[in-house]
N, C-alpha and C positions, 0 to 999 in steps of 0.2 A: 754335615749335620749328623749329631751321633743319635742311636735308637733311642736314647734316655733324654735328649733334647726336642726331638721329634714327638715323643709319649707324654711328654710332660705340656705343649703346645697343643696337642691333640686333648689331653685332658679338662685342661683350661678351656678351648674354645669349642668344642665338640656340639655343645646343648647351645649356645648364642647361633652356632652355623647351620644346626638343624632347626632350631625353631624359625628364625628368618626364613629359611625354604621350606620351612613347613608354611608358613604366613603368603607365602607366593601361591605355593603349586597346592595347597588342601589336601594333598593327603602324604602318608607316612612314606610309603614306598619311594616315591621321587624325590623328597625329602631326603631319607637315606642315601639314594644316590648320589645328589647335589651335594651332600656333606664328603661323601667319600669321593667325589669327583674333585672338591676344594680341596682336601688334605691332599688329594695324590698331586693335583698342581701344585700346591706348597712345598709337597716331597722335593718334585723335580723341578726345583725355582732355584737358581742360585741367587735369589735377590739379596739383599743385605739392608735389615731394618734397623732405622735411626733410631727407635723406641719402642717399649713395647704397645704404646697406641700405634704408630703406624704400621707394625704388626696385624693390631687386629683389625685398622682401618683396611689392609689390604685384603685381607679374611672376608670380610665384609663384603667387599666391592668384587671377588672373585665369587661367592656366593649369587650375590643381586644378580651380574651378567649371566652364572649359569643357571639361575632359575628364567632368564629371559631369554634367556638360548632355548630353554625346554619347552617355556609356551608357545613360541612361536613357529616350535618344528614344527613339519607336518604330520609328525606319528602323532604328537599330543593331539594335536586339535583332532585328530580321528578317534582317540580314547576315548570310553563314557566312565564318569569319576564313580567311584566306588566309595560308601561310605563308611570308611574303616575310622576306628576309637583306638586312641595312645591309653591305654589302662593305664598307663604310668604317670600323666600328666595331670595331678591336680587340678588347674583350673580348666581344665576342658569341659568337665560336668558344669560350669557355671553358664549362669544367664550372658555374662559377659561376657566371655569366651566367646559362646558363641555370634552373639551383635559384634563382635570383632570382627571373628572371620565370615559374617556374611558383608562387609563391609569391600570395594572394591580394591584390589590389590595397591593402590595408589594412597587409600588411607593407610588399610591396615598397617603396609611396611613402613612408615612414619609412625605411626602409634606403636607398633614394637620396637621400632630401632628409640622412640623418647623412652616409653614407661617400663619397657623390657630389659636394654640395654644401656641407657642413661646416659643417652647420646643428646647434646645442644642442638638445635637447631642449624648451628653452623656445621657441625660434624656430618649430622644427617645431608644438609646441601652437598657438602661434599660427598660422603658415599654415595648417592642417588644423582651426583651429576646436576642440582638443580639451587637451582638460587635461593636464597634464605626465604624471602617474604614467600617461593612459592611453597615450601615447606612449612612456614608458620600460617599459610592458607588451609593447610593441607591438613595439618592437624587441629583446625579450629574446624571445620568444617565437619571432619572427623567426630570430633567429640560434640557439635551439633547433630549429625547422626544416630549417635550412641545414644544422649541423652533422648532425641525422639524416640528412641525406640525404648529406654529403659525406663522413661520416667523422667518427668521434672525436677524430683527430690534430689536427685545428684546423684553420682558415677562412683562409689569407692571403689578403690582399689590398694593392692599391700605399698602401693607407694605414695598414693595420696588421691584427692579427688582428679578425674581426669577432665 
């Protein structure tokens, strides 16, 4: 893989692989890790993708396991979370951002890998390891959440009602 194939993958998928670990772990810093801990396994992969979805399907799916690697250590679970702000990230200051991310790790990454990402239901099953209906459970339930907490009027967002 040459530097300029490598930069140009890294470009492309950078903001998709942080924000999913960011949607896991809640804050930036592990985040950051989990992204540069994906790129360096990609580095040293000699896999060879059929496409560039299964590409990012595998992006994805090495992202999910190391953010479940990290809650499950035992250094994490001895951490107390720190309430650090992305200045950079637009919708963080909103109402919905945050009912997102008080949402349990099980919604939230189904609702960013659909409205984030623009992943089917099937895609999502497959990333997550999990059966369609339990994913289309997952994000119905979700966005029963969401609406309890935002309101009955309905959920906009820059991709549609959720």
């Amino acid at each position: 893989m040459t530097h300029s194939d490598f930069t140009a993958v890294f470009n492309q998928y950078r903001t998709m692989i942080f924000s999913i670990a960011y949607n896991y772990c809640k804050n930036a810093s592990d985040a950051n890790d989990i992204t540069q801990e994906t790129f360096l396994k990609y580095l040293q992969s000699k896999k060879v993708y059929d496409s560039e979805e299964h590409r990012k399907a595998w992006l994805i799916r090495v992202t999910i396991n190391k953010c479940k690697s990290l809650l499950i250590s035992p250094w994490f679970q001895r951490t107390v979370p720190l309430n650090d702000m992305l200045p950079y990230v637009d919708k963080e200051d909103s109402e919905l951002f945050h009912a997102v991310m008080a949402l349990s790790v099980k919604y939230r990454i189904v609702i960013h890998l659909h409205y984030y990402v623009g992943y089917s239901t099937k895609e999502i099953a497959t990333a997550l390891s999990l059966g369609e209906s339990t994913v289309r459970v997952r994000l119905l339930r979700a966005r029963e959440k969401l609406k309890a907490t935002l309101g009955e009027d309905g959920i906009y967002y820059e991709y549609g009602e959720i």
